[in-house]
C-alpha positions as CSV (number, residue, x, y, z in Angstrom):
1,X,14.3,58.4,-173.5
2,X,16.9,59.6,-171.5
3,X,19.1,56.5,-169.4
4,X,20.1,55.9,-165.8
5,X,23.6,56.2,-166.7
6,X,23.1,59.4,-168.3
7,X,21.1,60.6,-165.4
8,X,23.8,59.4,-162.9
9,X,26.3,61.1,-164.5
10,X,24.3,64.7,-165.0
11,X,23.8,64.0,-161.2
12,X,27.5,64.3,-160.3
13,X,27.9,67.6,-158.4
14,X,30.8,67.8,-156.9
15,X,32.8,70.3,-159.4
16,X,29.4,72.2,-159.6
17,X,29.4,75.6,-158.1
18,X,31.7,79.0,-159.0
19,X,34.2,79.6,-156.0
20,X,35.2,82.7,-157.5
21,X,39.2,81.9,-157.3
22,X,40.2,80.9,-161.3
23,X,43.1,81.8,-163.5
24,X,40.6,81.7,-166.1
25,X,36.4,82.1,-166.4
26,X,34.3,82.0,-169.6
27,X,30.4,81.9,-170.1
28,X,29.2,80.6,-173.2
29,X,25.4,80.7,-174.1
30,X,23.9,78.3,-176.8
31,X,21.9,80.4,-179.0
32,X,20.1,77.7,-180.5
33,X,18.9,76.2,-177.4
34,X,19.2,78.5,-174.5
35,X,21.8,76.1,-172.6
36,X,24.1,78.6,-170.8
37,X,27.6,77.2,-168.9
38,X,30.1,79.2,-167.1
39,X,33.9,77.4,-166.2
40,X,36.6,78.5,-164.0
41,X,39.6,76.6,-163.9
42,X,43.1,77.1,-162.2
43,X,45.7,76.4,-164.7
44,X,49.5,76.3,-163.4
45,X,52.2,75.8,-165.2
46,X,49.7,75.0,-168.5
47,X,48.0,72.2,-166.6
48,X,44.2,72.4,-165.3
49,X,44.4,71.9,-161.3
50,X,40.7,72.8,-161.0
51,X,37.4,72.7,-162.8
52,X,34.6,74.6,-161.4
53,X,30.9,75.0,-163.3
54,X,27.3,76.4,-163.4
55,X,25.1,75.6,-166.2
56,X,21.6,76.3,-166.7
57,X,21.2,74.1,-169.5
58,X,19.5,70.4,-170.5
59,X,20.8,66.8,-168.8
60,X,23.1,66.6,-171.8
61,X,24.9,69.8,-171.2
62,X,25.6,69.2,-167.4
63,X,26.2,65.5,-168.1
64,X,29.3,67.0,-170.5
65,X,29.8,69.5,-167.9
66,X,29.9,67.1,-164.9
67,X,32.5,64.4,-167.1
68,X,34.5,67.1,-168.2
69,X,35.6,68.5,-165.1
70,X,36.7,65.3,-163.9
């Protein structure tokens, strides 16, 4: 069973969606599952100013997606 707090967190969107303005982008496919995430982030100076995603995977993916890119 999947929990509310898991569900809350999946449900975080506010780093979701590609802006198309990143230092660097990588898609990565699961070819177990199917899960499929693409990141851009802005990196200056070696730190991460921005985190930007789009998955098309399960609640656990975008739940690691969503906490990561806060």
């Amino acid at each position: 069973m999947i929990s509310e707090e898991l569900i809350k967190i999946a449900s975080n969107t506010s780093n979701e969606g590609l802006k198309n303005i990143y230092t660097f982008k990588t898609t990565a496919k699961n070819t177990l599952c199917g899960d499929k995430i693409t990141i851009e982030l802005i990196i200056d100076k070696s730190v991460i100013k921005s985190m930007k995603y789009e998955t098309n995977a399960c609640i656990y993916c975008e739940a690691s997606a969503s906490l990561l890119s806060q």
